[in-house]
C-alpha positions in Angstrom: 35.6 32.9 -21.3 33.4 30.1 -21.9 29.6 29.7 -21.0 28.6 26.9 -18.2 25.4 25.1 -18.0 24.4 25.0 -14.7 22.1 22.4 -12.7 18.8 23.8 -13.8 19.3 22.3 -17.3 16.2 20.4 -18.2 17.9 19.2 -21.0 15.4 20.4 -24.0 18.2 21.0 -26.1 17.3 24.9 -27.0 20.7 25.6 -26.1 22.7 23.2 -28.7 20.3 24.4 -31.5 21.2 28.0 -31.0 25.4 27.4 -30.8 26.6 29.0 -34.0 29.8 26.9 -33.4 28.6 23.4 -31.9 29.9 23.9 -29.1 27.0 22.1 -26.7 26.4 18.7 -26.6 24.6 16.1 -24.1 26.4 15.0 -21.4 25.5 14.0 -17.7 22.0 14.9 -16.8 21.5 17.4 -19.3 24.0 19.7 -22.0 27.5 20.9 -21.5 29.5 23.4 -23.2 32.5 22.5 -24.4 34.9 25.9 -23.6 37.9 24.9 -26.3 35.2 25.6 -29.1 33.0 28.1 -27.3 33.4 31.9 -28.6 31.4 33.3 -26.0 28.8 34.7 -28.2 26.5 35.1 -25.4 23.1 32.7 -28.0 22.6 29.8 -25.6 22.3 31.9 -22.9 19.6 34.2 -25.1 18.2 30.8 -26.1 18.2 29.1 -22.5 14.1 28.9 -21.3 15.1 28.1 -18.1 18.1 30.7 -17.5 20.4 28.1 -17.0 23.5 29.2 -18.8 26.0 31.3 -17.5 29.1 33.1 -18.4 32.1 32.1 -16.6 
């Protein structure tokens, strides 16, 4: 199950530079996470400042 970023992305881009897999890019108002290439390995969540990801 993939990870979503939820509307209190500030869009500081912590998140995309902890993704082993690359799975999080810009898009919209801030970073999305795109679930065919997430592994669910739980680091943009750990690397979120603002608690903004979550699993799905």
């Amino acid at each position: 199950m993939a990870h979503k970023i939820t509307d209190e992305c500030v869009a500081c881009g912590a998140c995309a530079e902890t993704c082993p897999v690359g799975a999080i890019a810009p898009g919209g108002n801030g970073y999305v996470v795109d679930p065919d290439v997430c592994v669910d390995c739980g680091a943009c969540e750990d690397g979120c400042p603002t608690g903004a990801i979550k699993a799905e």
